[in-house]
C-alpha positions as a LaTeX table, in Angstrom:
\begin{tabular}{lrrr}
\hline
Residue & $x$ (\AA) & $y$ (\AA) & $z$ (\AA) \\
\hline
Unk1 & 142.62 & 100.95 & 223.93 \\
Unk2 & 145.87 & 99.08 & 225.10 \\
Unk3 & 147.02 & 96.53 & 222.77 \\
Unk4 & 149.90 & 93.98 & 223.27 \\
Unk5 & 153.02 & 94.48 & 221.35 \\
Unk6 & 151.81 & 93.25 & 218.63 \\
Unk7 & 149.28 & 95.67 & 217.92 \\
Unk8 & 146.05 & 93.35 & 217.93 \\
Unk9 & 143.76 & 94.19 & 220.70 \\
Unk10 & 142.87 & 91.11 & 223.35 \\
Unk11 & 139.45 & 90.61 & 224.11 \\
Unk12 & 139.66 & 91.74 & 227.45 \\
Unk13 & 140.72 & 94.89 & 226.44 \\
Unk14 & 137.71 & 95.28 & 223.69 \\
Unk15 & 135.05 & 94.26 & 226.69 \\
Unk16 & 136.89 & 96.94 & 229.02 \\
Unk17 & 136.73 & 99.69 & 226.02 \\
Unk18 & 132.87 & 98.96 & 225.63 \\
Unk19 & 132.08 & 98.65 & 229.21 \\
Unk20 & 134.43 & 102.12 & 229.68 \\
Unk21 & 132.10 & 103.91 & 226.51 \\
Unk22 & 129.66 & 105.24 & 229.08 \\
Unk23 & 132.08 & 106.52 & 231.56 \\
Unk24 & 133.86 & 108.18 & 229.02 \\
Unk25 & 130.49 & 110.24 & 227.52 \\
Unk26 & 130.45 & 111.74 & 231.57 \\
Unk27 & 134.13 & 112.73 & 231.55 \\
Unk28 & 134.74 & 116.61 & 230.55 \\
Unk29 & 136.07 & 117.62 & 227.22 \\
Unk30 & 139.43 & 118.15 & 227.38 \\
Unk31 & 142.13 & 119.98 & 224.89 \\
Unk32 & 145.12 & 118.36 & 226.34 \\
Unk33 & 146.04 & 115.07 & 225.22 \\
Unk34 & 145.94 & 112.63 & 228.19 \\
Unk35 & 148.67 & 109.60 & 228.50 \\
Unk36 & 146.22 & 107.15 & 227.95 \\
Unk37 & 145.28 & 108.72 & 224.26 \\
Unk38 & 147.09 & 106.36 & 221.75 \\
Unk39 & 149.69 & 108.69 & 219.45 \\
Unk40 & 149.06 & 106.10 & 216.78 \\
Unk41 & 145.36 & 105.95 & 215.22 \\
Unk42 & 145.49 & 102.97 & 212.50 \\
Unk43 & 143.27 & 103.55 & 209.56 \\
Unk44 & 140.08 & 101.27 & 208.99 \\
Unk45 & 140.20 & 99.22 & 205.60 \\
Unk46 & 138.05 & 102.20 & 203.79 \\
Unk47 & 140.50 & 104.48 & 204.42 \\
Unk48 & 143.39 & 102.61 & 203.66 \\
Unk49 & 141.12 & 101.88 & 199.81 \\
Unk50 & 140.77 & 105.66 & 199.50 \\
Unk51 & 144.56 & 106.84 & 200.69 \\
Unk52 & 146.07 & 103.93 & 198.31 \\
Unk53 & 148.22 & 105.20 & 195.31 \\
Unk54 & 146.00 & 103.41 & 192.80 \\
Unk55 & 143.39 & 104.73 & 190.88 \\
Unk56 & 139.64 & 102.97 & 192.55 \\
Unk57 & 137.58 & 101.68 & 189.52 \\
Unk58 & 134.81 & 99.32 & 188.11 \\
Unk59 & 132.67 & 97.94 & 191.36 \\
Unk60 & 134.27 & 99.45 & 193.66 \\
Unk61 & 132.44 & 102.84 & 193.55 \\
Unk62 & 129.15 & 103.50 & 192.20 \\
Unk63 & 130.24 & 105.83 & 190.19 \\
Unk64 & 130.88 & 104.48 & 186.95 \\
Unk65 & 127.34 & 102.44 & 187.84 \\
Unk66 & 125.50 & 105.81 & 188.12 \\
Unk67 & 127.38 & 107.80 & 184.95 \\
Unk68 & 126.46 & 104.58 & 182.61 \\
Unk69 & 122.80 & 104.68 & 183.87 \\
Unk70 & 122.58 & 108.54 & 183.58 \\
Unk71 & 124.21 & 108.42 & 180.11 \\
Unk72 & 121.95 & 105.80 & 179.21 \\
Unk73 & 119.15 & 107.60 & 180.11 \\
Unk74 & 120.02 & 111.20 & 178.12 \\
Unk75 & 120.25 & 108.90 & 175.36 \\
Unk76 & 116.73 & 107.31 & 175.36 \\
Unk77 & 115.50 & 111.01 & 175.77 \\
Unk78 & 117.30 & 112.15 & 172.67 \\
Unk79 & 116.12 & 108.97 & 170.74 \\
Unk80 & 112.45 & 109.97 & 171.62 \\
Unk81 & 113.22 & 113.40 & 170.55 \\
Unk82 & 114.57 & 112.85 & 167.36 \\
Unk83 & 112.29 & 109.43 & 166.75 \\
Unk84 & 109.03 & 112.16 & 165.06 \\
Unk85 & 111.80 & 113.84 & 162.92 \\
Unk86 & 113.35 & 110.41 & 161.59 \\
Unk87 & 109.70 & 109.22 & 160.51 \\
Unk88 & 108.75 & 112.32 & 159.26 \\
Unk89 & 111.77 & 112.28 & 157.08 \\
Unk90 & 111.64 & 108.84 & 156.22 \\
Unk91 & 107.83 & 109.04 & 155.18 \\
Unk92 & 108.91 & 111.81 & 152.83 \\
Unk93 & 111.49 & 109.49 & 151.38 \\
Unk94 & 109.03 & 106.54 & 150.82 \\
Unk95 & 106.54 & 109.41 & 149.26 \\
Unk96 & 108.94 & 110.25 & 146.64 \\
Unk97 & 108.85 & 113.75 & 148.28 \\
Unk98 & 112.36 & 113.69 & 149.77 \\
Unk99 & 113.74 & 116.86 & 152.00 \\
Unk100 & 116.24 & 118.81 & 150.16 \\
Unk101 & 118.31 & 120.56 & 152.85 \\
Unk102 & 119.87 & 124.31 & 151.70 \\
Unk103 & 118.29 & 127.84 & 151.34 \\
Unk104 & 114.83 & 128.33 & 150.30 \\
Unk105 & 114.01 & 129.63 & 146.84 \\
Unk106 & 112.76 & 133.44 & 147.42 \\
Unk107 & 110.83 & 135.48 & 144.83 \\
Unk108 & 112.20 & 138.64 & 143.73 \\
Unk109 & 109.69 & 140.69 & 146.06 \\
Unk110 & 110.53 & 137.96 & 149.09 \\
Unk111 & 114.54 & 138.95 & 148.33 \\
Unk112 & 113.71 & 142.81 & 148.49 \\
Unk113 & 112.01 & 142.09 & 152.40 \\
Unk114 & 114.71 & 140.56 & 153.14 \\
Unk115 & 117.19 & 143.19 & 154.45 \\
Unk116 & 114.20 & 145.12 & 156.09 \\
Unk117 & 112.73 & 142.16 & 158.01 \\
Unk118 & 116.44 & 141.53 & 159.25 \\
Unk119 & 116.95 & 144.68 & 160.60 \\
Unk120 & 113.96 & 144.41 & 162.71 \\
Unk121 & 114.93 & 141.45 & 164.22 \\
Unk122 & 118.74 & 142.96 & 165.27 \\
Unk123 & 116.92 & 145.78 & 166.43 \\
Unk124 & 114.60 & 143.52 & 168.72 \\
Unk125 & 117.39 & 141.35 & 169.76 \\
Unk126 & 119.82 & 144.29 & 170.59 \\
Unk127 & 116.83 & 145.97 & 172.76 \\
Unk128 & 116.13 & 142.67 & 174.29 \\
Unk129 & 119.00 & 141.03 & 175.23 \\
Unk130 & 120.21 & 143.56 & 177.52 \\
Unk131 & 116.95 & 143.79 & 179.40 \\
Unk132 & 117.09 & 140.13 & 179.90 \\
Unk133 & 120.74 & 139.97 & 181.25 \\
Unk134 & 120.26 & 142.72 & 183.15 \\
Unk135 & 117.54 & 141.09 & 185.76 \\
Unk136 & 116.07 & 144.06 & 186.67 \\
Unk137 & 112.99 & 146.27 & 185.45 \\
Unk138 & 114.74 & 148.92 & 183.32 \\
Unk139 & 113.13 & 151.56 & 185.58 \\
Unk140 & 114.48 & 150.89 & 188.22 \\
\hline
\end{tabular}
C-alpha cells in the first residue's frame, strides 16, 4: 500500500488495496521482492503489547484469570478429600476417644513377626518394581 509521507494511508489508497486483493490471489508466487513490496512492515497494536519491554499482567492476559480458577479448583478437591478425615477426627474428639498419632503398641509375639513380614515385603517390592519399570513381559 502507498502511503503519503506521513505514513497514514489515504482512503483512496485503502479502496485501491481492497479492490487490488483479488488480482493479487491470481498473480504467481514469487521469491523476489518486487518494487512495489513496502521494506517497512509496521507492527499492529498486539504486537507492539507483546514486543514491549514491560512485563504484561492482571487483565491483560487470561492467564492469571485461568491459574486463579484452576488453583481454586485443586483446592475445593482437596477440601472434599480431606472434609471425611476432619469429621472423623473431630467426632473422635467430641467422643472422648481422641486419635493419638505415633507407633502402635505391638505384643511381644507381634514384635517377633515383625522382621519376617518386612522382609517379604522388600522381597516383593525388589521383584516388582523392576518388572513394572521395565514395560515389557519379562519373557520377552
Amino acid at each position: 500500500m502507498l502511503e503519503p509521507a506521513g505514513g497514514i494511508p489515504t482512503e483512496a489508497a485503502r479502496a485501491r488495496d481492497v479492490a487490488g486483493a483479488d488480482d493479487a490471489l491470481d498473480a504467481p508466487l514469487s521469491t523476489a521482492p518486487s518494487a512495489t513490496t513496502p521494506s517497512v512492515v509496521t507492527p499492529s497494536a498486539g504486537t507492539m503489547t507483546l514486543s514491549g519491554v514491560r512485563v504484561v499482567r492482571g487483565r491483560d492476559v487470561d492467564v492469571t484469570r485461568f491459574r486463579e480458577r484452576t488453583r481454586r479448583r485443586r483446592l475445593v478437591k482437596l477440601l472434599w478429600w480431606l472434609m471425611p478425615i476432619v469429621v472423623w477426627m473431630w467426632w473422635r474428639i467430641g467422643t472422648g476417644n481422641a486419635v493419638h498419632f505415633g507407633w502402635p503398641h505391638l505384643s511381644s509375639q507381634q514384635q517377633q513377626m515383625v522382621p519376617p513380614v518386612a522382609l517379604i515385603l522388600l522381597f516383593a517390592v525388589i521383584l516388582i518394581i523392576p518388572m513394572m519399570l521395565a514395560g515389557k513381559s519379562p519373557h520377552i
